[in-house]
Biotite code that builds the C-alpha atoms (Angstrom):
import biotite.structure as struc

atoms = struc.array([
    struc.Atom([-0.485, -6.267, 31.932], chain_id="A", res_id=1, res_name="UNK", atom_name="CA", element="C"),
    struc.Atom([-2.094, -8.918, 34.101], chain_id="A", res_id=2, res_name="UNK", atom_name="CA", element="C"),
    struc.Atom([-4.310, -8.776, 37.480], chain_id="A", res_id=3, res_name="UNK", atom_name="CA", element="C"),
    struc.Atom([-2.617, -9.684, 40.864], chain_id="A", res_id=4, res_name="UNK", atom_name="CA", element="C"),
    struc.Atom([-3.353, -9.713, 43.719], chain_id="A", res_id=5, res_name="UNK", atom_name="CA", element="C"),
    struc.Atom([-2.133, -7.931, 47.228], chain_id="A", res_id=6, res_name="UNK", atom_name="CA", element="C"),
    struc.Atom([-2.550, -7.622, 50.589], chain_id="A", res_id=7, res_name="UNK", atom_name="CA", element="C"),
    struc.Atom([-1.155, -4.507, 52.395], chain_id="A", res_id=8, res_name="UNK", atom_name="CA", element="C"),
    struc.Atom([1.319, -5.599, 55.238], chain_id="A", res_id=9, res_name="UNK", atom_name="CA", element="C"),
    struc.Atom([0.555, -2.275, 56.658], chain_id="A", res_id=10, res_name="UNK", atom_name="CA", element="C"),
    struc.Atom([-3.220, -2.050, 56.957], chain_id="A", res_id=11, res_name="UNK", atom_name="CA", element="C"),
    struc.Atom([-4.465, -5.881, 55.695], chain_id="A", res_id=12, res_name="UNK", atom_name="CA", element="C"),
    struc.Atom([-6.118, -4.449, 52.626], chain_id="A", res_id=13, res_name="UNK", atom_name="CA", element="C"),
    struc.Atom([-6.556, -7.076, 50.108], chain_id="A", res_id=14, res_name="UNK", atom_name="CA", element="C"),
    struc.Atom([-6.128, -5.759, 46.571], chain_id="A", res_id=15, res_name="UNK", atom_name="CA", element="C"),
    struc.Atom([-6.174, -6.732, 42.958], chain_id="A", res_id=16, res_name="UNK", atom_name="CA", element="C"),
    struc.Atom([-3.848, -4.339, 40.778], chain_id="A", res_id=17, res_name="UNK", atom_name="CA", element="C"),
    struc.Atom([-3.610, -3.971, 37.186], chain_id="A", res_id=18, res_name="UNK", atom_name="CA", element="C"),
    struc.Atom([0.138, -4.292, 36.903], chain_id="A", res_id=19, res_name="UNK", atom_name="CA", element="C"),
    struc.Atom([2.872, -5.393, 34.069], chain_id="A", res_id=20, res_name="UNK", atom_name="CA", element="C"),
    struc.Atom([5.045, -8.311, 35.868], chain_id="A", res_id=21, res_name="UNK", atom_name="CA", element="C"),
    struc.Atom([8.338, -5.915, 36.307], chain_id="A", res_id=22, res_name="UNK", atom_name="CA", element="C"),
    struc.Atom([6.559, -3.673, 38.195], chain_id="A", res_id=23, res_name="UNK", atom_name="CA", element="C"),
    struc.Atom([5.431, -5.787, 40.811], chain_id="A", res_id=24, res_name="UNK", atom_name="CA", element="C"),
    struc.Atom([7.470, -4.066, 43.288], chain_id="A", res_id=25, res_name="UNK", atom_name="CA", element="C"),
    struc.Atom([5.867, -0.823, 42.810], chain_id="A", res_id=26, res_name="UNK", atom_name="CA", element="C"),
    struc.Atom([2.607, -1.719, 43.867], chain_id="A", res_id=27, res_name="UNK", atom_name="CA", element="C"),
    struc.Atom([0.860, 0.232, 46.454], chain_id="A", res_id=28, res_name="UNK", atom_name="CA", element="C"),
    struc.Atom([-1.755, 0.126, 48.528], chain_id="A", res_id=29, res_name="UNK", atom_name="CA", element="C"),
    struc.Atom([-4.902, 1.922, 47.324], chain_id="A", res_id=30, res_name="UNK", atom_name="CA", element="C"),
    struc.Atom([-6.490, 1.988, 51.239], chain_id="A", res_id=31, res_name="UNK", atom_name="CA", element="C"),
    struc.Atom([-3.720, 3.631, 52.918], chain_id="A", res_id=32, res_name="UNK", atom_name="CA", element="C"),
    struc.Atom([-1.115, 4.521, 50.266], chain_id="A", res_id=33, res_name="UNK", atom_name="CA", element="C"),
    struc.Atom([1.304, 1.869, 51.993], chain_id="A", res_id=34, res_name="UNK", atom_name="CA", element="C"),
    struc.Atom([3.630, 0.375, 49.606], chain_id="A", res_id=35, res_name="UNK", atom_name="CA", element="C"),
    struc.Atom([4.943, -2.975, 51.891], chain_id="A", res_id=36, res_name="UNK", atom_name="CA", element="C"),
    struc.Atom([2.908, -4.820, 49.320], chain_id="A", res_id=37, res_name="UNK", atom_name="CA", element="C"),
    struc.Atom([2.632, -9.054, 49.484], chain_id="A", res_id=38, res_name="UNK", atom_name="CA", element="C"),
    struc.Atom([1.820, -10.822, 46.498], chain_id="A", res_id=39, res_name="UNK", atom_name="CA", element="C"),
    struc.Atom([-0.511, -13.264, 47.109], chain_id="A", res_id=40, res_name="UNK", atom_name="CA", element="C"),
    struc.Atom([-1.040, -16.430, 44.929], chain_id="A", res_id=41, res_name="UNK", atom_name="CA", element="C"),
    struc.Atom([-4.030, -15.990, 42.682], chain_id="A", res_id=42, res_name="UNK", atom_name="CA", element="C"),
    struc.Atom([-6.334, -18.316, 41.036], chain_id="A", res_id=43, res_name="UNK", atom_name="CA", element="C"),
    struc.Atom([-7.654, -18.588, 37.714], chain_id="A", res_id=44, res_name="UNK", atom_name="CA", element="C"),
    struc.Atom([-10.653, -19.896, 35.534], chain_id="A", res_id=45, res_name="UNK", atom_name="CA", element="C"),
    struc.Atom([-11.101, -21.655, 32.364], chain_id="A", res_id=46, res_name="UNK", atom_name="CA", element="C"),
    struc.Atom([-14.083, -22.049, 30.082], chain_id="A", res_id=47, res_name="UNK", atom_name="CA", element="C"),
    struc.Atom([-14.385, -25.667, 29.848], chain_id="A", res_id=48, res_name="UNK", atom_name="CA", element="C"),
    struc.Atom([-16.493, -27.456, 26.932], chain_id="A", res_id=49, res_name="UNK", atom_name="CA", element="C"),
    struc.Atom([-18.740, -29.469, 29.228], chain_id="A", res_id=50, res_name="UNK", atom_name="CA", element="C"),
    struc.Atom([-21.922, -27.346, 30.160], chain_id="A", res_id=51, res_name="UNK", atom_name="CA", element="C"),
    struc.Atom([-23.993, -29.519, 32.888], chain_id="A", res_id=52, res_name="UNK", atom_name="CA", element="C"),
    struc.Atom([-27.885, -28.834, 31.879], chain_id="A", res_id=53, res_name="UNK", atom_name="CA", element="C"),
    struc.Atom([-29.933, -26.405, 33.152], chain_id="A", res_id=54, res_name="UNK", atom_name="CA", element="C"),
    struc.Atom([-31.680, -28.177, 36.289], chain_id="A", res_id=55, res_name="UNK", atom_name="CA", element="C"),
    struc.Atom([-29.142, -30.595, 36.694], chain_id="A", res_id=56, res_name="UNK", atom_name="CA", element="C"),
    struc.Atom([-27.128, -31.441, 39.586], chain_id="A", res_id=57, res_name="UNK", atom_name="CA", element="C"),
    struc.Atom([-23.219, -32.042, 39.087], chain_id="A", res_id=58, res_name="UNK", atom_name="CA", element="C"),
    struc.Atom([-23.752, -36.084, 39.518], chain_id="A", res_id=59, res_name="UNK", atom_name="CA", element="C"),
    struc.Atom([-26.460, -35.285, 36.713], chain_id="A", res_id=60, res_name="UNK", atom_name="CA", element="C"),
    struc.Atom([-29.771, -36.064, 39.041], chain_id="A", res_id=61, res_name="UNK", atom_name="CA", element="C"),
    struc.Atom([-32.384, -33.470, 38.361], chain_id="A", res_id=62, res_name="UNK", atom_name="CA", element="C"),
    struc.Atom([-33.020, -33.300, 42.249], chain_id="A", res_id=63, res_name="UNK", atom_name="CA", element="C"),
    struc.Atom([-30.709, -32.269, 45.321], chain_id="A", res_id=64, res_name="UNK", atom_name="CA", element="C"),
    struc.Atom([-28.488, -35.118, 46.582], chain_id="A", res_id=65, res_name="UNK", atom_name="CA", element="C"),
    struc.Atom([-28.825, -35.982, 49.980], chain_id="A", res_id=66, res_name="UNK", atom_name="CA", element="C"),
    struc.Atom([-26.077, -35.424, 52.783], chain_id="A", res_id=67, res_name="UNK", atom_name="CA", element="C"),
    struc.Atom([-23.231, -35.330, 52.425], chain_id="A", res_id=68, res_name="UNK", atom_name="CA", element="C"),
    struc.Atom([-23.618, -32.421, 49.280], chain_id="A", res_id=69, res_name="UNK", atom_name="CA", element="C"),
    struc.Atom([-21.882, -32.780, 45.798], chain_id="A", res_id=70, res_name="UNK", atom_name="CA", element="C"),
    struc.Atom([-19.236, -30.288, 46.364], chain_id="A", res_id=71, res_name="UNK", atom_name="CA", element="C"),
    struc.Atom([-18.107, -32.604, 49.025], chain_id="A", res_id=72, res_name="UNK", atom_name="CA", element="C"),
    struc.Atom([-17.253, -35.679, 47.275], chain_id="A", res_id=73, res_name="UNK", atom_name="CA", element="C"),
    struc.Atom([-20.426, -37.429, 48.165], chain_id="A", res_id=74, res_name="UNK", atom_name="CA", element="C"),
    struc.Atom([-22.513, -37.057, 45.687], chain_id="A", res_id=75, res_name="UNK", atom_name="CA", element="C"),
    struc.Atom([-23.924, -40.459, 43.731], chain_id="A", res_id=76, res_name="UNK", atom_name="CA", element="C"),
    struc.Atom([-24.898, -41.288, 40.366], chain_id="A", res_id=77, res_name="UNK", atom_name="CA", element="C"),
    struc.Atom([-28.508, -42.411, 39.555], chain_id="A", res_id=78, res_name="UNK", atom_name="CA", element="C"),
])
């Protein structure tokens, strides 16, 4: 059995059920009971081997970058 998730068609409820694959079409909606159900495509995470430092930033400076931000493709290496 694997998480997915759902958003009701009905009311918009977003859900994550605990279903096996097969029975995908039997979710239902646990807001209103609805069962016009849309899969939506899920992400997942992996526990990489690289751990930055504690303190560091993700260019490894131990302060903030300056604008634009790391998480925007900016950042540079000291």
């Amino acid at each position: 059995m694997t998480f997915y998730d759902f958003r009701c068609r009905d009311c918009g409820e977003i859900s994550e059920l605990f279903l096996r694959h097969k029975n995908l079409a039997e979710a239902v909606c646990p807001a209103c009971g609805g069962s016009n159900m849309e899969k939506l495509l899920s992400t997942f995470n992996t526990a990489g081997k690289y751990r930055r430092p504690h303190g560091l930033t993700c260019c490894g400076r131990e302060d903030r970058c300056e604008t634009p931000h790391c998480d925007s493709g900016g950042c540079r290496s000291s």
